[in-house]
C-alpha positions in Angstrom: 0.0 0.0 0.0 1.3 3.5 -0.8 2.2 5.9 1.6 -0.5 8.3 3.0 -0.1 11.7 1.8 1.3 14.5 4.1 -1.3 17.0 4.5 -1.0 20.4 6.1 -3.8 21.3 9.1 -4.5 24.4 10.8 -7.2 23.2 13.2 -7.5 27.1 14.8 -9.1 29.6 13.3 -12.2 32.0 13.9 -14.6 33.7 11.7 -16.5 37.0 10.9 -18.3 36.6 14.2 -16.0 37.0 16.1 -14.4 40.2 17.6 -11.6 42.0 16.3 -11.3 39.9 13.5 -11.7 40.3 9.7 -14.7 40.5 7.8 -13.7 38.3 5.1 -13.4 35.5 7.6 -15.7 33.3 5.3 -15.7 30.0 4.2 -15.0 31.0 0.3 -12.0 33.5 1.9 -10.4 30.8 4.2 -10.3 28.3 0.8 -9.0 30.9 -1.5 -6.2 31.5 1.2 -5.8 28.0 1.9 -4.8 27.2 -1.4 -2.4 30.5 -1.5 -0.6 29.3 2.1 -0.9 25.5 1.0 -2.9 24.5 4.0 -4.9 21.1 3.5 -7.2 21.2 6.2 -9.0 23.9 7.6 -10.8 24.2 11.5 -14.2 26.4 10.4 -14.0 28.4 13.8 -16.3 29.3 15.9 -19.3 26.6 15.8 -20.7 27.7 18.7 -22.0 30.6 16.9 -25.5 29.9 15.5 -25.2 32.7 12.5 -21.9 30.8 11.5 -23.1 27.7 11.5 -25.5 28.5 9.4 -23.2 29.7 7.3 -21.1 26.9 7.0 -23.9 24.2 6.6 -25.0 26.7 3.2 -21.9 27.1 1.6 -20.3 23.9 2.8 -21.2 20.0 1.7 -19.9 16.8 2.9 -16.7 15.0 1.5 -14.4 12.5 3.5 -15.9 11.5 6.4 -16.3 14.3 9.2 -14.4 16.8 6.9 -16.4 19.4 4.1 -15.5 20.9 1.4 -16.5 24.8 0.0 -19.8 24.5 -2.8 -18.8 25.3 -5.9 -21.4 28.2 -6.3 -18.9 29.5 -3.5 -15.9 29.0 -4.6 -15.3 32.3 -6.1 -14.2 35.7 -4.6 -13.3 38.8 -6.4 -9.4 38.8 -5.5 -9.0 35.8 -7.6 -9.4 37.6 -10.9 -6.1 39.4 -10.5 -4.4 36.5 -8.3 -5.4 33.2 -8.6 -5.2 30.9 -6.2 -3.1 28.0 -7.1 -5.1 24.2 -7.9 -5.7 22.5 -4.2 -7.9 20.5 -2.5 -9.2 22.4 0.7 -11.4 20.3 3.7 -12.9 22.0 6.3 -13.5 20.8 9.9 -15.5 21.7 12.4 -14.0 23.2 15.1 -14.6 26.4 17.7 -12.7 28.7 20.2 -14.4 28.6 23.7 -13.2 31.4 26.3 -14.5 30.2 30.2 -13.7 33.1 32.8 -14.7 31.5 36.5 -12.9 31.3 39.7 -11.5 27.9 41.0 -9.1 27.1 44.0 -9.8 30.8 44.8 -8.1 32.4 42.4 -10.5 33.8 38.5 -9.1 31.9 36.0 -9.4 32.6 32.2 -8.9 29.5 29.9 -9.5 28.8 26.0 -9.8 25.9 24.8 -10.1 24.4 21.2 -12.7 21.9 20.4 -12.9 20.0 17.6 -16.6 17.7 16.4 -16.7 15.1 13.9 -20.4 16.3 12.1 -23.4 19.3 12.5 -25.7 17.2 14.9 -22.9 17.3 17.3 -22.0 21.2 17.0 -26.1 22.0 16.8 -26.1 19.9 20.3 -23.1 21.6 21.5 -24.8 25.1 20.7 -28.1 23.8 22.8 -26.5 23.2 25.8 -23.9 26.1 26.0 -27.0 28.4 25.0 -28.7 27.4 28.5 -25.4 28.4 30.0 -24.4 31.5 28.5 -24.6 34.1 25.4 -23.1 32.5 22.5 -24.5 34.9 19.9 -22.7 37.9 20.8 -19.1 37.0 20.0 -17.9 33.8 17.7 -15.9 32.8 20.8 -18.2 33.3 23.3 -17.1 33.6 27.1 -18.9 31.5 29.8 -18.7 31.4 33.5 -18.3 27.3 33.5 -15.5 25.5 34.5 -13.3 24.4 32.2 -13.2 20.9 33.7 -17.0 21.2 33.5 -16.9 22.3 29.7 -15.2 19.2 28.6 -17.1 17.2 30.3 -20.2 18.4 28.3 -17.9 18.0 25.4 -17.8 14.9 26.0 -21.1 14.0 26.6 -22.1 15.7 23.5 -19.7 13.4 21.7 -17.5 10.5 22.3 -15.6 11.7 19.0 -14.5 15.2 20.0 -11.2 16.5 20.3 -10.6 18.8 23.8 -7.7 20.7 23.2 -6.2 23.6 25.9 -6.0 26.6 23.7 -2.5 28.6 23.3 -1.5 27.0 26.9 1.5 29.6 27.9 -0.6 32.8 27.0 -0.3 35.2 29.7 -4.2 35.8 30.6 -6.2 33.5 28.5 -4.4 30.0 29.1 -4.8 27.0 31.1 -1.0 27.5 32.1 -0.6 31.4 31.7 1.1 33.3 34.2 -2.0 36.0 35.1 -4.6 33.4 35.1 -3.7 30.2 34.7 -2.8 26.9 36.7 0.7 25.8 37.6 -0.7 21.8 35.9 -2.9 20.5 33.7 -4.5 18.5 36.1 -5.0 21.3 38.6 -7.2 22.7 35.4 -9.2 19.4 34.2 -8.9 17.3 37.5 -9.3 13.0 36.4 -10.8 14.2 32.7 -6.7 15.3 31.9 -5.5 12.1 30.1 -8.5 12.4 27.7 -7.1 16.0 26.3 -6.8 15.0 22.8 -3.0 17.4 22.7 -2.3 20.7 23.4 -1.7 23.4 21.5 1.5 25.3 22.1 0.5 28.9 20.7 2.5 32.0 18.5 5.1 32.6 21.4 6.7 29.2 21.8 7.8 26.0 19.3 8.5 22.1 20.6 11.8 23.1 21.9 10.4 25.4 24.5 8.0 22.8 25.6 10.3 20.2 25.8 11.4 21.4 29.2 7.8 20.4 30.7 7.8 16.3 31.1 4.6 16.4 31.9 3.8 17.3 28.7 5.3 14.5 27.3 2.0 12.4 27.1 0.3 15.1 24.6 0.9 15.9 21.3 2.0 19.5 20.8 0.0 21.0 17.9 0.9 24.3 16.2 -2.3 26.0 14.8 -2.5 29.7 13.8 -5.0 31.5 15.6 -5.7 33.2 12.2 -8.2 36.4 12.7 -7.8 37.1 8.9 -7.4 34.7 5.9 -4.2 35.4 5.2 -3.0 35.0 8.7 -3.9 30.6 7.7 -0.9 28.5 8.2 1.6 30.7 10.0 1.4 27.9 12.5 0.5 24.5 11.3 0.7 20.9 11.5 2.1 18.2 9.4 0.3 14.5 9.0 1.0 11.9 7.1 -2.7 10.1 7.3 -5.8 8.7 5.2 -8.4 12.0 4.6 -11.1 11.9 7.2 -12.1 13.1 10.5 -11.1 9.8 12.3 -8.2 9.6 10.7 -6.8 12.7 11.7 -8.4 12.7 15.1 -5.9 9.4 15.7 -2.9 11.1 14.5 -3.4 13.8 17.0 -4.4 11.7 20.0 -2.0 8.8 19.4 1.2 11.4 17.6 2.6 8.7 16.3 3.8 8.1 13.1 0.7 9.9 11.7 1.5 13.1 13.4 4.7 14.0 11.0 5.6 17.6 12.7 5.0 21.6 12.9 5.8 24.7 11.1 6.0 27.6 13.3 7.5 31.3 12.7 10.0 31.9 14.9 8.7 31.8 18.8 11.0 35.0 19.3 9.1 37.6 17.2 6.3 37.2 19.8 5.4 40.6 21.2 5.8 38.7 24.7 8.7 35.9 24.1 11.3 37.7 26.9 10.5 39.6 29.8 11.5 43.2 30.2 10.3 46.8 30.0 9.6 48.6 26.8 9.5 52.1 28.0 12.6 51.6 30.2 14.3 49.9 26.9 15.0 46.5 29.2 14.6 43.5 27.8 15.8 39.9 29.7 16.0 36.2 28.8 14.9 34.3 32.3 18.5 34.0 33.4 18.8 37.6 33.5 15.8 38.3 35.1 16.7 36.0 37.4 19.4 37.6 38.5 17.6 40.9 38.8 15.2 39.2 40.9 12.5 40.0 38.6 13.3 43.9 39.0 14.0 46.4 36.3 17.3 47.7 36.2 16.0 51.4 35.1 13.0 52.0 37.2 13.1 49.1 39.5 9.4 48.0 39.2 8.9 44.3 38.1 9.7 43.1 34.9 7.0 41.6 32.8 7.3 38.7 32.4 6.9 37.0 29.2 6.4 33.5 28.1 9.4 32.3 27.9 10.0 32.7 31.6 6.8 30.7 32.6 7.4 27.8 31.0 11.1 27.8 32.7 9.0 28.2 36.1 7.5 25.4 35.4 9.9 23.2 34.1 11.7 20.2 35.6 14.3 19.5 32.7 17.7 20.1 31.7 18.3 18.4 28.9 15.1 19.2 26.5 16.3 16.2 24.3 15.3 13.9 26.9 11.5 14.6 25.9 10.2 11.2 24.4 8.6 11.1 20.8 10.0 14.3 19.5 8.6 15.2 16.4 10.8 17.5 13.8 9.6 21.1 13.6 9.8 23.7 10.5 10.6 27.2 11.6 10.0 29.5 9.0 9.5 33.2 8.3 6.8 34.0 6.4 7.3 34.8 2.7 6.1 38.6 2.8 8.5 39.2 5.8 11.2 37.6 4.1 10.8 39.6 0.6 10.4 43.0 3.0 13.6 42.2 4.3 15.2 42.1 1.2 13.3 45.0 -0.6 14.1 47.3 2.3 10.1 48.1 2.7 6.8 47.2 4.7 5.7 43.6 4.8 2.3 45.2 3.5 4.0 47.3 0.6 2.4 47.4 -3.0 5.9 46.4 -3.6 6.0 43.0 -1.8 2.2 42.5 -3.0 3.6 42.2 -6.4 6.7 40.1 -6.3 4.7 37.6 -3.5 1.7 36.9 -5.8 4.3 36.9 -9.3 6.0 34.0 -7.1 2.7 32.1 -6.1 2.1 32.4 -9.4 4.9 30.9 -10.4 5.9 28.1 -8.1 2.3 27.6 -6.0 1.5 27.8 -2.3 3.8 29.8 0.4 4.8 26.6 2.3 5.5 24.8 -0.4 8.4 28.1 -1.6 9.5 28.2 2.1 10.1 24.4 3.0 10.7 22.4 -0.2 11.5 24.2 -3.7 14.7 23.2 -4.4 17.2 26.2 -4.2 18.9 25.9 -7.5 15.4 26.3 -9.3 14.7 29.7 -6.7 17.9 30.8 -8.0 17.7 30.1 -11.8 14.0 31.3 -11.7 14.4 34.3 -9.1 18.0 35.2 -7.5 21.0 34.5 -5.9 20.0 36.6 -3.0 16.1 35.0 -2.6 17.5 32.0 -2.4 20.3 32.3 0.2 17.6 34.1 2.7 15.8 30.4 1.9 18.7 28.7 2.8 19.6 30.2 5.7 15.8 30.4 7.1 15.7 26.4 6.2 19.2 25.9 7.7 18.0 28.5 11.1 21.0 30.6 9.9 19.2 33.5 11.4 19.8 36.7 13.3 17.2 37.1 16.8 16.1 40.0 18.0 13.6 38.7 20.8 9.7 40.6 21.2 9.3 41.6 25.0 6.4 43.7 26.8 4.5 44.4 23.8 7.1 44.9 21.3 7.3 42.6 18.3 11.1 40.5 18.0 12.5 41.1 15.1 14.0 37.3 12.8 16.5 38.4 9.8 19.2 36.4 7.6 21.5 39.6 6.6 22.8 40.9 9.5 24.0 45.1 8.3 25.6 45.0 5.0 25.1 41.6 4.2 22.9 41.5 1.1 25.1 44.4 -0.5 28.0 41.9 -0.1 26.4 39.0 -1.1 25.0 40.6 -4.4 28.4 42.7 -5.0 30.6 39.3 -4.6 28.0 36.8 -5.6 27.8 33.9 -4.0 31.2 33.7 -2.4 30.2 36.3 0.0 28.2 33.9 1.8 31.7 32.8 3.0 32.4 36.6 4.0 30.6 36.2 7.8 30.2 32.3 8.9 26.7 32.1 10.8 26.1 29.7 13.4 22.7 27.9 13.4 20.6 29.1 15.8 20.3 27.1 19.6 17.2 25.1 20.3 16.5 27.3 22.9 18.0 31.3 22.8 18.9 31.4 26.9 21.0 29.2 29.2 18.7 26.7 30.8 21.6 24.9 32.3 22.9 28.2 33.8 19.0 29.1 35.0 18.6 25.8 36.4 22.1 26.6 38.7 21.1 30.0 39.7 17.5 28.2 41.0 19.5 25.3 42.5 21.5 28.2 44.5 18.8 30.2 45.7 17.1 27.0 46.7 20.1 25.9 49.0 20.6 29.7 50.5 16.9 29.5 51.1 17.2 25.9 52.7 20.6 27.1 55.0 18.8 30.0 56.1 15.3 28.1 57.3 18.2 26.1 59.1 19.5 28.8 61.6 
C-alpha cells in the first residue's frame, strides 16, 4: 500500500463573528487562502456561533468522512481575478474557540480551549447546551462562566468523537498555564478528565523546543495552529500529517502522535510581542536567566519586569536536557514569505511592492509553504536570485539573526545581519563565505545556567530556614 499523503492542518481559526477579527473571515476567503498558504485542512471556527453555522452548513457539503468541502457556487471571490489561487484540494473541519472566565481554587481563572466535532448534529447539540449556560450569539468565541473541567465534560457528553484541546496553553491571561490566570498543571485545570485531552496546543510565542522542558507534557501531542483572525494570517502555525483524509483519521494522528503526526511549522517563537520579559518604556529587555538575576526587577526604574512566556514555561519546568522529551517530532521554523521579501526589498511587509513580487512568485511556483520548506534552491535561484534563495537557505538551515519581542514589542528574525545583502549581491555567491553564521540554539537562553542560579537560591533559602 502507498504511503498516505502528508497534508498540512490548521485546526485554529475563527470567523467573521467573532471580535476583532476580519470581515472576510468566510468560508469561500479561508479556501481561496488555503490554497495561497498551501494548508490542506481547515478548522471552520467558531461553531458555537448559531449565525456561522448557518453559514457553514449553506456554503459547505460533505466529502471525507467528518471533513467538508467549499460548494462550488462559493468558490469564487473577487481577488481571484487578478491572483489566482493555485489548484488544491481544501477540507474543512468543524471546530470552535471557547473562552471560560470562573474562579477555582480561589483564584478567576481565564482558559481557552479548542474543540474540535466530527459532524453538524454534534456542534447544533453543543450550541443547545452552551445556549442554557451563556450568550453564545454575541461573540464567535463566546465567554462562559463554566469550568473548564465542566466544559469538557459536556464535550464529552455531546460526543464520544470530540477532540478537547487547551487553547495557546502559555498565553499570559487566557491559558490553562498562563502566568495571570492560569494553573501551575494541567490536572489542577481538568482534574481526572486530563489524560483524555486530545493534545495541546502550544501557541505564537513558543515552538516544541520550548515545551520540551515540561515532562509532563510529554503524554500530549504538541499542535501548532495559527489562531488566524484574517485569511491570510492561515498557516503561519500548522501541523504536518501523514494520514488517510477523514475526521477519524486525523483525530488518531493527533491523539496517538505517532507516526501519523509528521511535525509543525512555526514562525520563529522569538518575534512574539511577549517571548522575553522586560520593559519597553525603560528599553530592558531579559531572557529568564537575567531576570533571574535581577530578581525579577527592572534595572532602570526598578518596578517588576513583565514577564513573558518564555520565563513561565522555565517556572514550570523540571528538565535540563530538553532532548530527553520522548517522541519528539521535527519542527519547520520558517518566516513567512512577505516578511522575508520585506527584508530584502528594504520596505513594509504590507508594501504594493511586496504584493507584487509575492503573488508573481505564487504564481509561479504555488502555495507559500511549499516556496519556504521544499522548492529546491537551484530552481529559486535560476528562476528568481542568488539573494532569494540564500535568505531560503539560511531560514531552512536557522542561519538566522534574533532580535527577541518583550512587553509588547514585536522581536525582530533576519538572515542579513548590516551590509550583508550588499556583499552578497556585490561578490556573488562567495560572500556567503564573508561572515560564517552559526545555526541558531534550540533554545535562545542558558537553561543549564537558569537551572544553577535556581539550585543556588534554593540551598541559600534551605541554610537560612536552618539557623
Amino acid at each position: 500500500m502507498p504511503a498516505p499523503r502528508t497534508y498540512v492542518t490548521d485546526f485554529h481559526t475563527h470567523s467573521h463573528y467573532s471580535r476583532a477579527t476580519s470581515k472576510q473571515l468566510t468560508p469561500e476567503y479561508l479556501a481561496y487562502w488555503a490554497r495561497i498558504k498551501g494548508v490542506h485542512v481547515v478548522g471552520s471556527g467558531d461553531i458555537t456561533h448559531p449565525d456561522w453555522l448557518a453559514e457553514l452548513k449553506e456554503k459547505l457539503e460533505p466529502a471525507e468522512e467528518g471533513l467538508f468541502r467549499l460548494k462550488d457556487e462559493f468558490a469564487h471571490v473577487p481577488e481571484a481575478e487578478d491572483f489566482p489561487a493555485p489548484d488544491g484540494k481544501v477540507r474543512f473541519m468543524l471546530t470552535g474557540e471557547i473562552s471560560t472566565i470562573y474562579k477555582k481554587a480561589g483564584q478567576v481563572r481565564k482558559v481557552h480551549n479548542l474543540i474540535c466535532l466530527p459532524d453538524f448534529a454534534s456542534a447544533e447539540m453543543l450550541q443547545t447546551k452552551l445556549d442554557t449556560i451563556g450568550n453564545i450569539t454575541s461573540d464567535g468565541r463566546p465567554i462562559l462562566g463554566l469550568d473548564s473541567k465542566d466544559l469538557f465534560d459536556l464535550c464529552l457528553n455531546v460526543s464520544e468523537r470530540s477532540m478537547f484541546i487547551p487553547a495557546h496553553i502559555w498565553t499570559p491571561w487566557f491559558s490553562a498555564l498562563g502566568a495571570k490566570s492560569g494553573f501551575d498543571t494541567l490536572t489542577e485545570c481538568y482534574e481526572e478528565l486530563t489524560p483524555l485531552l486530545a493534545a495541546v496546543e502550544m501557541g505564537l510565542s513558543t515552538d516544541p523546543a520550548i515545551n520540551w522542558m515540561c515532562s509532563f507534557l510529554d503524554d500530549f501531542t504538541l499542535l501548532a495552529n495559527s489562531d488566524a483572525h484574517s485569511p491570510e494570517k492561515l498557516g503561519r502555525n500548522a501541523n504536518l500529517l501523514a494520514t488517510d483524509l477523514s475526521y477519524t483519521a486525523l483525530r488518531e494522528a493527533v491523539i496517538k502522535g505517532d507516526d501519523g503526526f509528521v511535525g509543525t511549522i512555526s514562525f520563529f517563537p522569538q518575534e512574539g510581542k511577549y517571548h522575553f520579559d522586560g520593559h519597553r518604556k525603560c528599553g530592558v529587555c531579559f531572557d529568564p536567566v537575567e531576570t533571574f538575576r535581577h530578581d525579577g526587577l527592572c534595572p532602570e526604574c526598578g518596578k517588576p519586569l513583565t514577564v513573558g512566556v518564555a520565563n513561565r514555561v522555565v517556572q514550570l519546568s523540571d528538565r535540563s536536557d530538553i532532548l530527553q522529551r520522548p517522541n519528539r517530532k521535527p519542527f519547520h521554523s520558517l518566516i513567512p514569505l512577505k516578511e522575508l521579501l520585506s527584508e530584502l526589498m528594504d520596505v513594509g511587509p504590507t508594501s504594493k511592492k511586496v504584493a507584487k513580487v509575492y503573488q508573481g512568485y505564487i504564481r509561479q511556483w504555488g502555495p507559500e509553504l511549499t516556496i519556504l520548506m521544499d522548492l529546491p534552491l537551484d530552481i529559486i535561484e535560476q528562476q528568481s536570485d542568488a539573494l532569494f534563495a540564500e535568505a531560503i537557505r539560511r531560514m531552512r538551515a536557522g542561519e538566522i539573526l534574533i532580535t527577541e519581542g518583550y512587553d509588547g514589542e514585536y522581536g525582530r528574525i533576519r538572515v542579513f545581519g548590516d551590509g550583508e545583502k550588499e556583499r552578497f549581491t556585490a561578490q556573488g555567491q562567495n560572500a556567503a563565505a564573508l561572515q560564517p553564521r552559526k545555526k541558531r540554539s534550540l533554545l535562545t537562553f542558558d537553561l543549564e545556567e537558569y537551572r544553577r542560579l535556581l539550585t543556588q537560591k534554593e540551598r541559600k533559602v534551605h541554610l537560612t530556614d536552618m539557623e
